[in-house]
N, C-alpha and C positions, 0 to 999 in steps of 0.2 A: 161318505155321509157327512152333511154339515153338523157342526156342532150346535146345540143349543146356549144360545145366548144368557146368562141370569145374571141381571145385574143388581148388585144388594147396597143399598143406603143405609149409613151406621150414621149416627148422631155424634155431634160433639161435643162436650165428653162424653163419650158412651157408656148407653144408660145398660141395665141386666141385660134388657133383651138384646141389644145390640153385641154383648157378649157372646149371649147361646146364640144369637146367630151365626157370629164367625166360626164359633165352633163346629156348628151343625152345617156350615160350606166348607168347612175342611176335611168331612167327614163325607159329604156329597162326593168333592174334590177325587178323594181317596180314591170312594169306590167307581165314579163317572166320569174322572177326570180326559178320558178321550171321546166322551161325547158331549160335555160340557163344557164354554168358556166362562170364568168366574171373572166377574169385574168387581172390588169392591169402591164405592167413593163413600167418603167421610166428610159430614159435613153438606148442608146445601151447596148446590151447584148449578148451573142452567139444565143439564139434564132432573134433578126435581123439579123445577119449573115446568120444564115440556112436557113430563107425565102427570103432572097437576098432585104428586104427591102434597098429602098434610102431616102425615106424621112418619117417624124413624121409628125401626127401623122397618126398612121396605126391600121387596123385592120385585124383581120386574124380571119377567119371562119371554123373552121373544116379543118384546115390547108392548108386552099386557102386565098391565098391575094384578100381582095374582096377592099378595100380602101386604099387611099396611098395619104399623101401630105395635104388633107384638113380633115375638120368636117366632114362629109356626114349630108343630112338633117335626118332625123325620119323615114322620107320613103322610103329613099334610103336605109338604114340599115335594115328597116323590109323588104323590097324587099330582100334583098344579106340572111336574116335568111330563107326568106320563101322558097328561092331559095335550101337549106340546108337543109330543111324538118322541118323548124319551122311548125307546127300547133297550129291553132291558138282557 
């Protein structure tokens, strides 16, 4: 099985949410780590560009903006994976 791709944009300095979000991909990580690849970048990049993000922090899912602007809770982020073909 292919892994699902999440790629997550932190701002910089990273702001609160940018925090709970690393936290909340290491905890992803933990428990999906072999069905998931985590990329994090920091800071704009040409990829924010290509996804036309406007605000940090973000997350990008198999190349769909699923989050923009805050943290997402736990289950918000499992929902937007399962949504993806996370199995669980």
């Amino acid at each position: 099985m292919n892994k699902i791709k999440v790629e997550a944009f932190l701002s910089v300095p990273t702001c609160s949410g940018g925090v709970g979000l690393s936290k909340l991909l290491s905890e992803i990580e933990e428990e999906y780590g072999d069905k998931v690849e985590l990329i994090t970048y920091r800071g704009r990049n040409e990829l924010f560009e290509k996804y036309g993000l406007s605000a940090a922090p973000a997350v990008v899912i198999g190349e769909l903006i699923k989050i923009m602007g805050l943290c997402p809770s736990k289950q918000s982020l499992l929902a937007a994976l399962l949504e993806v073909g996370l199995e669980q």
